[in-house]
N, CA, C and O atoms as a GROMACS GRO file, in nm:
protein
  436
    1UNK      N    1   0.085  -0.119   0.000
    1UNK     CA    2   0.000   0.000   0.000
    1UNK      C    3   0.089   0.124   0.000
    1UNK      O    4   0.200   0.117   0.053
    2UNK      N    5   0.043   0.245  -0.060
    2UNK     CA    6   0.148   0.360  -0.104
    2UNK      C    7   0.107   0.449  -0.009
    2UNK      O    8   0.005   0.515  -0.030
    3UNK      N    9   0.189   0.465   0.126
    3UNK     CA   10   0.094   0.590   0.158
    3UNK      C   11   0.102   0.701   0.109
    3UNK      O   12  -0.004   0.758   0.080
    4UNK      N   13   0.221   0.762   0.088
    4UNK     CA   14   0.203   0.866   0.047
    4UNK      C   15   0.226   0.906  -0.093
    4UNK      O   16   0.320   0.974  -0.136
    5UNK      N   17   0.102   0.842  -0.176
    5UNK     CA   18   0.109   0.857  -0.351
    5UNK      C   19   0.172   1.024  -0.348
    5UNK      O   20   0.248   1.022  -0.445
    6UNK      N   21   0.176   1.096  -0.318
    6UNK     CA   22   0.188   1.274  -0.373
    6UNK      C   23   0.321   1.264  -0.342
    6UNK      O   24   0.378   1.370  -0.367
    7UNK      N   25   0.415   1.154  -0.284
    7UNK     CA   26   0.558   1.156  -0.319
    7UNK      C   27   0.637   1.079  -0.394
    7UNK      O   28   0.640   0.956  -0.385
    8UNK      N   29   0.688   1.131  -0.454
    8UNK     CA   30   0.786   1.022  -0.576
    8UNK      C   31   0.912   1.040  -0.560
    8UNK      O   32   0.946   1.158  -0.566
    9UNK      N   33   0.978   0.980  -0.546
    9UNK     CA   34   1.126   1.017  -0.542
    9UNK      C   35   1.217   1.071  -0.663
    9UNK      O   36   1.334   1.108  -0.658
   10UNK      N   37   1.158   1.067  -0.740
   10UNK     CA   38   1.194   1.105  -0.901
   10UNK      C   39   1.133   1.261  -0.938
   10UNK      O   40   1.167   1.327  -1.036
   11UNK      N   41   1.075   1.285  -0.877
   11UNK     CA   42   0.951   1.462  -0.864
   11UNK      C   43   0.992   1.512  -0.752
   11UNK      O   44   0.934   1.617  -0.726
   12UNK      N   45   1.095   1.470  -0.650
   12UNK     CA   46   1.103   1.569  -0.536
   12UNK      C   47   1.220   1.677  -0.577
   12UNK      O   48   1.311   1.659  -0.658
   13UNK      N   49   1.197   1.783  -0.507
   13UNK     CA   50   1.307   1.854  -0.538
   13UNK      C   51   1.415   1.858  -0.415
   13UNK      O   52   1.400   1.880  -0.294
   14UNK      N   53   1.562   1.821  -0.519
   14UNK     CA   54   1.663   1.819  -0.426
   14UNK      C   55   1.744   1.932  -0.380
   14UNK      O   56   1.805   2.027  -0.429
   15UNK      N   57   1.716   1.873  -0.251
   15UNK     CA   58   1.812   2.041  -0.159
   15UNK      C   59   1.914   2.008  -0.064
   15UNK      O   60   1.930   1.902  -0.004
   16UNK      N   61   1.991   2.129  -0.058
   16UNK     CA   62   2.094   2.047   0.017
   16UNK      C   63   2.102   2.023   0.190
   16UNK      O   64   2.055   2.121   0.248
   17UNK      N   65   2.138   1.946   0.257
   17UNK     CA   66   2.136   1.882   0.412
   17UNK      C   67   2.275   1.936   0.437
   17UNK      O   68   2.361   1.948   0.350
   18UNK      N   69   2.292   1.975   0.586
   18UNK     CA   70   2.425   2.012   0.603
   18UNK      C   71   2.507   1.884   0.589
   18UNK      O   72   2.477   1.781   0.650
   19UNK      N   73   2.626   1.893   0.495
   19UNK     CA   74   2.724   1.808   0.511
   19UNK      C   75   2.692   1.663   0.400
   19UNK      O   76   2.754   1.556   0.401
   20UNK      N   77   2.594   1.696   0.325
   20UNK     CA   78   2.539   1.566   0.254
   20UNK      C   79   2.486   1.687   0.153
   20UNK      O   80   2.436   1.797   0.179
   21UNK      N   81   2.524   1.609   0.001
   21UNK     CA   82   2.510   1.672  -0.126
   21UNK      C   83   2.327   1.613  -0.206
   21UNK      O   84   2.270   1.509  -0.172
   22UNK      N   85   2.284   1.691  -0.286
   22UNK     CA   86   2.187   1.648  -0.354
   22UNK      C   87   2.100   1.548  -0.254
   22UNK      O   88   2.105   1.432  -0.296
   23UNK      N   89   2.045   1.558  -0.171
   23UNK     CA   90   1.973   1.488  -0.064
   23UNK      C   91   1.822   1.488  -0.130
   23UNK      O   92   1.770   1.600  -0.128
   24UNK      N   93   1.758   1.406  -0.176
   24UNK     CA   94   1.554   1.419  -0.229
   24UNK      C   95   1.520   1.513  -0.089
   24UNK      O   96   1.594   1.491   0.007
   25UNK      N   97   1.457   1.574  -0.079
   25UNK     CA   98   1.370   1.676  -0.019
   25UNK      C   99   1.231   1.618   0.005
   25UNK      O  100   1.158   1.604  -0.093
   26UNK      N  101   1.191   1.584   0.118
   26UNK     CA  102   1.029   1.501   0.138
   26UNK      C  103   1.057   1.574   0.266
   26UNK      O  104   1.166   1.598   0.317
   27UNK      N  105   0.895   1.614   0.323
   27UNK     CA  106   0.868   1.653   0.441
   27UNK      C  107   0.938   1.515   0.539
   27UNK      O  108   1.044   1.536   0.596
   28UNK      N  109   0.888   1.414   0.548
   28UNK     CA  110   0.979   1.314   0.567
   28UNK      C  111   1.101   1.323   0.643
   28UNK      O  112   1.130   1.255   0.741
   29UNK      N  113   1.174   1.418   0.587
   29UNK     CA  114   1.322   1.421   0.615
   29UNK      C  115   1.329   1.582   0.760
   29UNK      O  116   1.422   1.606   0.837
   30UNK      N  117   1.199   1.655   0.744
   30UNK     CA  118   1.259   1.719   0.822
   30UNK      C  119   1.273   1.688   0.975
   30UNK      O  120   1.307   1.775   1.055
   31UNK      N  121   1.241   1.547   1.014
   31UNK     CA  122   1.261   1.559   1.166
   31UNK      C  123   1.394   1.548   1.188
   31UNK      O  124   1.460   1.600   1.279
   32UNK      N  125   1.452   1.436   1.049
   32UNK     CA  126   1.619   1.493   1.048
   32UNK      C  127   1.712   1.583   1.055
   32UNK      O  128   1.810   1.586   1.129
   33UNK      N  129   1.667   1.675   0.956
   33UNK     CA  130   1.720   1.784   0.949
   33UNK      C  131   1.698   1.892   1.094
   33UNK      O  132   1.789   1.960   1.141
   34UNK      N  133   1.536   1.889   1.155
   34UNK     CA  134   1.548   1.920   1.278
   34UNK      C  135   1.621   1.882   1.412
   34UNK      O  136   1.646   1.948   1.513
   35UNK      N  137   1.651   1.736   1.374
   35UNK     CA  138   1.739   1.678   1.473
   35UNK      C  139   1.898   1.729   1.464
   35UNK      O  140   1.973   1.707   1.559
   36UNK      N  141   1.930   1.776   1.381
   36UNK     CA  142   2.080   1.806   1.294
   36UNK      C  143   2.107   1.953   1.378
   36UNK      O  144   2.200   1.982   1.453
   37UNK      N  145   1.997   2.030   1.340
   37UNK     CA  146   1.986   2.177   1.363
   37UNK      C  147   2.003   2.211   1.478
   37UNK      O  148   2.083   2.300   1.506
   38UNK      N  149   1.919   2.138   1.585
   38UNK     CA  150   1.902   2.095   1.738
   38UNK      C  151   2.054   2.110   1.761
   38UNK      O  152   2.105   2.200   1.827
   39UNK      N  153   2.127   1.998   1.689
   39UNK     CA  154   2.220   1.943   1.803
   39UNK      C  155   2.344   2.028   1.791
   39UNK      O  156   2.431   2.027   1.879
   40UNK      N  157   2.357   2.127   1.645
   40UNK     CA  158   2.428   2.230   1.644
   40UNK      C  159   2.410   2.321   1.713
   40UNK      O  160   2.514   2.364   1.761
   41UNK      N  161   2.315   2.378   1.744
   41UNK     CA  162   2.266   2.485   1.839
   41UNK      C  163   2.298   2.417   1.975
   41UNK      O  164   2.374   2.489   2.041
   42UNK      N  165   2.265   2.300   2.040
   42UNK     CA  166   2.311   2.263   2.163
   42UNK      C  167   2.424   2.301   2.164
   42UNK      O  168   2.459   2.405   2.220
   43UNK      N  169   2.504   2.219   2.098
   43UNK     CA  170   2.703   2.205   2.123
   43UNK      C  171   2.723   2.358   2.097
   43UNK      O  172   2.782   2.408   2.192
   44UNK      N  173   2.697   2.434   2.016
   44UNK     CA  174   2.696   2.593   2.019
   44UNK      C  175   2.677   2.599   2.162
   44UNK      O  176   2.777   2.599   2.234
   45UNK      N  177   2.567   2.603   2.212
   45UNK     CA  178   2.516   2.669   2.354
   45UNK      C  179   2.650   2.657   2.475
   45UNK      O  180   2.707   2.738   2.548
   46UNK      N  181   2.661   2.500   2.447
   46UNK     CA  182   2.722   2.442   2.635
   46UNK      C  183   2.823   2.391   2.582
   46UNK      O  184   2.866   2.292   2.642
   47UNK      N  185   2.891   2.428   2.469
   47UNK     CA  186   3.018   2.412   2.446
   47UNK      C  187   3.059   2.278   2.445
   47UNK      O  188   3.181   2.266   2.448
   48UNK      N  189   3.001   2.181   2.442
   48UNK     CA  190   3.033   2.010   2.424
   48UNK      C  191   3.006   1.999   2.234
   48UNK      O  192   2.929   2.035   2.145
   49UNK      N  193   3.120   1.929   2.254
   49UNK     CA  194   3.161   1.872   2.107
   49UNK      C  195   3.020   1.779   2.030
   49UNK      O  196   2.913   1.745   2.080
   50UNK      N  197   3.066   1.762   1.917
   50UNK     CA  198   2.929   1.709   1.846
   50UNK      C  199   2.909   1.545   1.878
   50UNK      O  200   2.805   1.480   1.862
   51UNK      N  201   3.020   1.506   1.920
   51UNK     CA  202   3.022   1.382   1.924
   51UNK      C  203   2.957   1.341   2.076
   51UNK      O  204   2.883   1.245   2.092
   52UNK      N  205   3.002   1.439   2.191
   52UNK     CA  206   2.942   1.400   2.342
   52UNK      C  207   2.776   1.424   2.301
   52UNK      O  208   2.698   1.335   2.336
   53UNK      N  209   2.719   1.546   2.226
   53UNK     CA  210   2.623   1.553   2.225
   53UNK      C  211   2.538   1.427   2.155
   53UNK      O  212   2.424   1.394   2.192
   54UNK      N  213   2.616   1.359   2.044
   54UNK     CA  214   2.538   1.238   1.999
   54UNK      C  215   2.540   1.117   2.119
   54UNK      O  216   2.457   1.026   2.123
   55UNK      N  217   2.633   1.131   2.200
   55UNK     CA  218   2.641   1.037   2.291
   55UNK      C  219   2.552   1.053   2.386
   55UNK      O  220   2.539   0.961   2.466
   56UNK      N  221   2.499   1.132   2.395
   56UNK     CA  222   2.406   1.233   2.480
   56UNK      C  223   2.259   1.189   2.459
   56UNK      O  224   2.175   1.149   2.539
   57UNK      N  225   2.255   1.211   2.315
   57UNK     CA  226   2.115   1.208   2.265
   57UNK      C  227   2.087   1.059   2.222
   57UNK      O  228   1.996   0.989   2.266
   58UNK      N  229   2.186   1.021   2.123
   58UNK     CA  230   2.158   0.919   2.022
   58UNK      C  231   2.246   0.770   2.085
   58UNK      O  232   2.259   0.659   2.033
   59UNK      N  233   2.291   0.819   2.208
   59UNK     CA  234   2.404   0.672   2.305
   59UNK      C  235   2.517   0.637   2.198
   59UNK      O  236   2.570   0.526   2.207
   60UNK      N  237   2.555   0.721   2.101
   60UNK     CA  238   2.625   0.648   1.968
   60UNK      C  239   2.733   0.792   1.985
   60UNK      O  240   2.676   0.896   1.953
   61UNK      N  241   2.843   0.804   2.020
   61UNK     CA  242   2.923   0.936   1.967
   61UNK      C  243   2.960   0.987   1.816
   61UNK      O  244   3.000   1.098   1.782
   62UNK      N  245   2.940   0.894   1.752
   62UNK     CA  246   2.926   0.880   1.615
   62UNK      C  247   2.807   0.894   1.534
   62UNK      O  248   2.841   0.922   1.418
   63UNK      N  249   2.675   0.886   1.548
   63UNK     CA  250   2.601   0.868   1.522
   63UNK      C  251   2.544   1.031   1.427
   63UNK      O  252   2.497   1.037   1.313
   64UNK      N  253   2.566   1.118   1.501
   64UNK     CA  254   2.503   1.268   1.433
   64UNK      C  255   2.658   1.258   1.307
   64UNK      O  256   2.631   1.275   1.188
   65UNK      N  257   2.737   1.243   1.328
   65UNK     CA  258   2.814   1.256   1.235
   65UNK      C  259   2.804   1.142   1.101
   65UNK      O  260   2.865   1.158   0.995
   66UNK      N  261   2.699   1.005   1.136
   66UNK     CA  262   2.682   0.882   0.992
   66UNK      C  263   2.590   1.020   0.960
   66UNK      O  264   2.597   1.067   0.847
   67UNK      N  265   2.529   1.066   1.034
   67UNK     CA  266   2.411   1.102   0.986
   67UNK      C  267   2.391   1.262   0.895
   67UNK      O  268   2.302   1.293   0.816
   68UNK      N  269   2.490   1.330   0.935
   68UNK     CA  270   2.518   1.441   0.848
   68UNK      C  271   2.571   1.377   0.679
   68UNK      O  272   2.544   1.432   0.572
   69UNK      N  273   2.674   1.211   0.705
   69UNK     CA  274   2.749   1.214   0.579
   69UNK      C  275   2.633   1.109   0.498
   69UNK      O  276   2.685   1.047   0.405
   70UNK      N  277   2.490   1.080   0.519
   70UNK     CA  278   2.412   1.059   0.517
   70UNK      C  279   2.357   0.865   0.566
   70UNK      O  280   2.292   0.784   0.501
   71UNK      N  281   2.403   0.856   0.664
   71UNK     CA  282   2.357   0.716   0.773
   71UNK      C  283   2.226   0.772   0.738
   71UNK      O  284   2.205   0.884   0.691
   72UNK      N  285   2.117   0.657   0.774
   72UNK     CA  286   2.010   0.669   0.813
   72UNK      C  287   1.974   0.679   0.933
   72UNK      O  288   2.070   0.702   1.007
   73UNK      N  289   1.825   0.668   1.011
   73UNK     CA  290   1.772   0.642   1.172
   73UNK      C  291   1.652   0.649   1.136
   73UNK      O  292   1.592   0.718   1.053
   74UNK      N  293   1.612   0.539   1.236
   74UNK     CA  294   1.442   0.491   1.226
   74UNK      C  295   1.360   0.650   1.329
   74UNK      O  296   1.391   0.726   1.421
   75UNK      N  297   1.282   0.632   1.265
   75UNK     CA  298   1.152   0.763   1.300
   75UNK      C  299   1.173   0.735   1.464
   75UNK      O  300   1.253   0.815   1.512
   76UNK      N  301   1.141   0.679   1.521
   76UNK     CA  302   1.119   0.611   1.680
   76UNK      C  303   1.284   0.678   1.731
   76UNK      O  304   1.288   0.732   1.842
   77UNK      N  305   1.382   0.673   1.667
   77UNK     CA  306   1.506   0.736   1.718
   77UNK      C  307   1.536   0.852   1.694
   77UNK      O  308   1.637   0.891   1.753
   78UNK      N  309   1.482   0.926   1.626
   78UNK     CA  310   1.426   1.088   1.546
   78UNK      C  311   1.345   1.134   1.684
   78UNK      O  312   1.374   1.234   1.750
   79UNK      N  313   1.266   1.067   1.704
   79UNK     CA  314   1.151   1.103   1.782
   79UNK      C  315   1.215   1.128   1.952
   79UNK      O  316   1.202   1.222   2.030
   80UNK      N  317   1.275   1.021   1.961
   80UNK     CA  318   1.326   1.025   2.097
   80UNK      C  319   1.448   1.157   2.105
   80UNK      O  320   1.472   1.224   2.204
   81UNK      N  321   1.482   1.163   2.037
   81UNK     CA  322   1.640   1.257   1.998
   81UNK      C  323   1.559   1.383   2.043
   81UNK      O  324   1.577   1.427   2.156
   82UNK      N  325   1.469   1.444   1.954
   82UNK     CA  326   1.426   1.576   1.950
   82UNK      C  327   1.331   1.555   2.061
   82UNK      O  328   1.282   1.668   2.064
   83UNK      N  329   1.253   1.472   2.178
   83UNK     CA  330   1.205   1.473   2.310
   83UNK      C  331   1.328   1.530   2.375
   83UNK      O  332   1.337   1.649   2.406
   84UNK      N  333   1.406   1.457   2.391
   84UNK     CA  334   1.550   1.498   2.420
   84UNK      C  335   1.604   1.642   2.465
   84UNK      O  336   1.616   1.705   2.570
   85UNK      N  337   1.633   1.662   2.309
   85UNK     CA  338   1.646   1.816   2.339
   85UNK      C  339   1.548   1.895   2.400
   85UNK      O  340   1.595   2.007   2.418
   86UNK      N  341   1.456   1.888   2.433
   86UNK     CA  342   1.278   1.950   2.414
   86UNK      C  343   1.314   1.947   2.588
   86UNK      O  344   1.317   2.051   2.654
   87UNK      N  345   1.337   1.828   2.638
   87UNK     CA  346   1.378   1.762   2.807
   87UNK      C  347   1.458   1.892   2.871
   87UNK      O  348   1.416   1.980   2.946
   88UNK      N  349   1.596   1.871   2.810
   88UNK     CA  350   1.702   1.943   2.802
   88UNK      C  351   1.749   2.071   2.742
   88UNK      O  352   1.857   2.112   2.786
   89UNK      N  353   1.706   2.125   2.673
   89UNK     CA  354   1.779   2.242   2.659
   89UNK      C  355   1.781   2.385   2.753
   89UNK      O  356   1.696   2.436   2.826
   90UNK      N  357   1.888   2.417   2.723
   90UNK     CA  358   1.946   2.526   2.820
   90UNK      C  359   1.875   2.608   2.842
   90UNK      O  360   1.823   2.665   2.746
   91UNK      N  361   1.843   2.649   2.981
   91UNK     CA  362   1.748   2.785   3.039
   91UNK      C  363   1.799   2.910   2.947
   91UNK      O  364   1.921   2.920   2.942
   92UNK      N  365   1.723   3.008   2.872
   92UNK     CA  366   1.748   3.126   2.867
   92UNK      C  367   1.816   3.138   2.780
   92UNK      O  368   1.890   3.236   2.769
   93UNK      N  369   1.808   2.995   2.653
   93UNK     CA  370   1.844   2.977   2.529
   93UNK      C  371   1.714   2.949   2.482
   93UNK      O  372   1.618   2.888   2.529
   94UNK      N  373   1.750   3.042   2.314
   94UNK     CA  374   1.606   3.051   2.247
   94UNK      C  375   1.594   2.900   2.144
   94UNK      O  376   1.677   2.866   2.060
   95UNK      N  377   1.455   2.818   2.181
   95UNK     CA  378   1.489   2.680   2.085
   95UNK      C  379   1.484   2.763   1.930
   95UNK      O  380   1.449   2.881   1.922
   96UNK      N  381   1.515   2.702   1.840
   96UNK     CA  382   1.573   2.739   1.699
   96UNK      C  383   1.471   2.803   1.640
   96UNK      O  384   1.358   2.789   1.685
   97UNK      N  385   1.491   2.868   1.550
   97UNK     CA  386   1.314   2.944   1.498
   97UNK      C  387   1.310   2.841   1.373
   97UNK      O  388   1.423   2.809   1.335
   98UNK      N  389   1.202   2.783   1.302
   98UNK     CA  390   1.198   2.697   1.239
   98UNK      C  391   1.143   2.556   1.283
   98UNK      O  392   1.092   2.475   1.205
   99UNK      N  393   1.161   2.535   1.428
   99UNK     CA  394   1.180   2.405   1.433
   99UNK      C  395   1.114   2.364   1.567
   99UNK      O  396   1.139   2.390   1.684
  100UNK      N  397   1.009   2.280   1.498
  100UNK     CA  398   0.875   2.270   1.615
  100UNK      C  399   0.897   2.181   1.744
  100UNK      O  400   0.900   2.058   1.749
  101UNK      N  401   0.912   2.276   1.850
  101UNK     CA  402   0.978   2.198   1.996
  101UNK      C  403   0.817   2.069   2.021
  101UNK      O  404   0.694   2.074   2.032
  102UNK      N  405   0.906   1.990   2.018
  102UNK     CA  406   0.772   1.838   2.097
  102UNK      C  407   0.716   1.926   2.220
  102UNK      O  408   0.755   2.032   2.270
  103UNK      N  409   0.601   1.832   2.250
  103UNK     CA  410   0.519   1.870   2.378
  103UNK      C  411   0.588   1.790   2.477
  103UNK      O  412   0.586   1.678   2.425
  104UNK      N  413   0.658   1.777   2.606
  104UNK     CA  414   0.636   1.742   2.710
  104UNK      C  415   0.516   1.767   2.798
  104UNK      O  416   0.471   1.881   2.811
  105UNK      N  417   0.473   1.683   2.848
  105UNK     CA  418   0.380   1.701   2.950
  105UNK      C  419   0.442   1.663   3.112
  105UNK      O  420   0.502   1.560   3.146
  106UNK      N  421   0.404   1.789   3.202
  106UNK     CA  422   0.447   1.786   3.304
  106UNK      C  423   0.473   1.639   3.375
  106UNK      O  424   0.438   1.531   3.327
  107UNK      N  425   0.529   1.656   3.473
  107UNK     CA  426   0.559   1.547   3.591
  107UNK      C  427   0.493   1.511   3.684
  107UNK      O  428   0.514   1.414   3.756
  108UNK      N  429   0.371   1.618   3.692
  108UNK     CA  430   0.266   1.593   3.789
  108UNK      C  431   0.152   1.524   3.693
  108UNK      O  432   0.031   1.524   3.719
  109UNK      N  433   0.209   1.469   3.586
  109UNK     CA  434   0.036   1.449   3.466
  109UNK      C  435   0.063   1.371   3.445
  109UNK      O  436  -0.004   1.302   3.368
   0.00000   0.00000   0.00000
């Protein structure tokens, strides 16, 4: 079954991903690219390297870096990554403009 007939991989238009050339362009891809964006702006913030931060997020120190030179990751590890940051990020740092922070729901709920 196709879910999503209105995408073809042959009709998308290609744009570029930091660090990865000619990448297909599908909504699809942006929790990646949000996850990417995230974790530059973290290591920006608190000054930890890209690799503690994948170790951080993704348990892999390597992992944001398969993934810039284009590794894949299942949706369910996308998902948890950007909870993550959403958990964690720094007081009195602005989250990224672009890039839709997950809902946590409190600790008392």
């Amino acid at each position: 079954m196709d879910y999503y007939p209105h995408l073809r991989l042959a009709e998308v238009e290609r744009v570029p991903l930091t660090g990865v050339e000619n990448v297909p362009y599908s909504p699809l891809m942006e929790p990646l690219t949000n996850l990417l964006a995230l974790a530059t702006a973290y290591a920006a913030h608190t000054g930890l390297s890209e690799s503690t931060v994948s170790r951080l997020v993704l348990k892999n120190g390597s992992r944001l870096r398969e993934l810039r030179e284009g590794g894949d990751i299942g949706v369910r590890r996308v998902d948890a990554g950007l909870t993550w940051f959403s958990a964690h990020w720094p007081d009195g740092v602005d989250w990224p403009a672009g890039v839709p922070r997950p809902y946590l729901p409190s600790k008392g709920t």
